[in-house]
N, C-alpha and C positions, 0 to 999 in steps of 0.2 A: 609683741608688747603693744600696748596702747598707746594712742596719743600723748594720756596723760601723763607718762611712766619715762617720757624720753627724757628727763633729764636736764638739767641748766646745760645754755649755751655754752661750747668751747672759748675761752680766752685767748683772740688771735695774738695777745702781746705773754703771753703763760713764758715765763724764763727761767722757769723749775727744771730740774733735773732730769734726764731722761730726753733722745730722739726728738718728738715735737719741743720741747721746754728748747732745746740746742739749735734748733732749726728757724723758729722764731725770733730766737735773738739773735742769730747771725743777716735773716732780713732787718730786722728794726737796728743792725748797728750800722749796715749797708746802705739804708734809705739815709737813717742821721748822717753817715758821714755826707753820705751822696748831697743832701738838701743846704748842709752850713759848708759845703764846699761850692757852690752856686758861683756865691761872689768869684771864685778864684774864672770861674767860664766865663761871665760878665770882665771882668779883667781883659782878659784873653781876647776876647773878643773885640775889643774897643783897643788895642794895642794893635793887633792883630789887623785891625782897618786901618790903623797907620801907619802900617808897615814898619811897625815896630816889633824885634824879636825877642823874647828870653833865653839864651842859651841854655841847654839841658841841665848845666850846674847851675845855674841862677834859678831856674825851675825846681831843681831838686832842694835849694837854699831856701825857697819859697815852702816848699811839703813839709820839710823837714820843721821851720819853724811852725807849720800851723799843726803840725801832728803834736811835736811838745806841748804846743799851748793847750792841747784837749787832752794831753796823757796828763799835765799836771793838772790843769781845774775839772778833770773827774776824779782825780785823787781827792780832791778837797769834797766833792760831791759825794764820796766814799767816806770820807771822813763824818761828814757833818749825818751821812743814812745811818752811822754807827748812834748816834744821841737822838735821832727824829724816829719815831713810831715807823712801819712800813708804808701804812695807806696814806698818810701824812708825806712822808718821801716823795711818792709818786705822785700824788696831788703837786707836790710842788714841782715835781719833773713838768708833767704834764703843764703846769702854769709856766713856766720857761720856755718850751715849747711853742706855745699858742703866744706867747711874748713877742717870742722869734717872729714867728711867722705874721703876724699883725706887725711888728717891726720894718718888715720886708715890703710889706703893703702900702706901708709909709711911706718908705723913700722912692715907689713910685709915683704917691703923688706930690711930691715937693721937688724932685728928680729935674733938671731944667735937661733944655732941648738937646743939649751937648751928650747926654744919655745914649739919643738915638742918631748915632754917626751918618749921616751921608757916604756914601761909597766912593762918590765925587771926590771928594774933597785928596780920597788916596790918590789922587791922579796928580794932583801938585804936589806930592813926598815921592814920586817915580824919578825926577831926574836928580835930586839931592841925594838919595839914596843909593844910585849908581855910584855920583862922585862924591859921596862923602859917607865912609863906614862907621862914622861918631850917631849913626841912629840906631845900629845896636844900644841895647841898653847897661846903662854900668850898674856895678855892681852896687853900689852903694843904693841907686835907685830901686832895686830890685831887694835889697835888706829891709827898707822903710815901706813897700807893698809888702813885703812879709810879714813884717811886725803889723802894721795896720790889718792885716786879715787877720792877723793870731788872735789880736784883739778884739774882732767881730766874732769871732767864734767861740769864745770864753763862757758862754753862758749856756752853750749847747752842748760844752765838755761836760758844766756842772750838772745838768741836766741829765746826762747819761748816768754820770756815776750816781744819782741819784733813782734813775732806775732800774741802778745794780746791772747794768750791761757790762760785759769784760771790758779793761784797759787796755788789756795787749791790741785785741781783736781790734776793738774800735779805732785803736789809734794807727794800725798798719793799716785799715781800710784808711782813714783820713789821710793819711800821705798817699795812700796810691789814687784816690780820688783829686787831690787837688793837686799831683804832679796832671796826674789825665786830661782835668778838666782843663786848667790854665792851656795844654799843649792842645788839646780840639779846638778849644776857645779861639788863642792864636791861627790854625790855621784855616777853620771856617771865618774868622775875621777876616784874613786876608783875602778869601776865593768869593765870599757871599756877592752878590748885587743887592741893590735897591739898598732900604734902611735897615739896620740892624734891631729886631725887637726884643732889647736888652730887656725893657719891662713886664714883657709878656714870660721871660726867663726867671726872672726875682718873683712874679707873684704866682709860675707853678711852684716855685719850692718856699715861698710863704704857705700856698696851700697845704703842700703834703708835710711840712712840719706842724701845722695848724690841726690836722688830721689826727698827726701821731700824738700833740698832746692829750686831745680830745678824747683820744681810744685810751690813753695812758690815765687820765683822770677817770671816764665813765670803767674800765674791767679794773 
């Protein structure tokens, strides 16, 4: 065949029916969860230099509320792609998205210095920490980061359901992702040296959801 004969380019975000149509939305549900679970590794991270822990239920009370929060507001995203035209849908997916991700880009630069933890500084919580086990964290501290993450994440639930990605799928990736992240986060907080680059963290995963709007408005 010819040059001219090949055809319009493949749609790497295609979530039709059939092998590739399957294969791409289970990337594009894996990147989303991966990118609005950010915060929960940021988190982690900055806890994690103060030697501060979340026990693996408090972790798991953490996933569990940010996984609801995206199984319920792509339900609404689902809802509302029932009355919005298709290209319309995804147009608006897509503008959520690049919301998200210029969002992210924000708070690093408004972000003050407290961001970027000194490593130093865990060196004065070594002898408190021995004698005193109140630097575990309680639970109640660990309910109110849940709900304030469930909340940052709310718009990148509506977003999916809006470009018709599965609920189940996405949302078992979104707890398994921000059980993970928070538990890396914590223990590279704790082992890292030098300065923590929490910002350099927030603005790859502004980038790659800025990305996936962009592909989700242009195919």
């Amino acid at each position: 065949l010819g040059v001219g004969s090949s055809g319009p380019l493949p749609n790497p975000l295609d979530m039709s029916d059939g092998p590739a149509g399957s294969t791409a939305a289970f990337w594009a549900s894996l990147i989303l969860a991966t990118a609005t679970s950010m915060d929960n590794f940021v988190i982690g991270l900055t806890y994690g230099a103060r030697e501060r822990f979340f026990s693996h239920f408090q972790n798991c009370i953490i996933a569990t509320l940010n996984a609801a929060g995206t199984m319920f507001s792509m339900a609404a995203g689902d809802l509302a792609g029932e009355y919005i035209p298709e290209h319309v849908a995804k147009n608006i997916a897509g503008m959520l998205f690049i919301v998200l991700g210029l969002d992210a880009w924000r708070q690093t630069c408004v972000a003050d210095s407290s961001v970027m933890l000194p490593i130093s500084k865990v060196d004065d919580l070594h002898f408190s920490r021995k004698e005193d086990t109140a630097t575990r964290i309680k639970h109640s501290e660990a309910i109110s980061i849940g709900i304030g993450l469930t909340f940052s994440n709310l718009a990148g639930g509506v977003g999916a359901g809006l470009a018709d990605l599965d609920t189940a799928l996405v949302t078992i990736l979104a707890f398994l992702a921000n059980f993970l992240l928070l538990d890396v986060g914590e223990r590279l907080g704790a082992s890292i040296s030098g300065r923590i680059p929490t910002n350099s963290i927030v603005v790859a995963s502004g980038g790659v959801l800025l990305i996936m709007g962009i592909m989700q408005i242009i195919y």
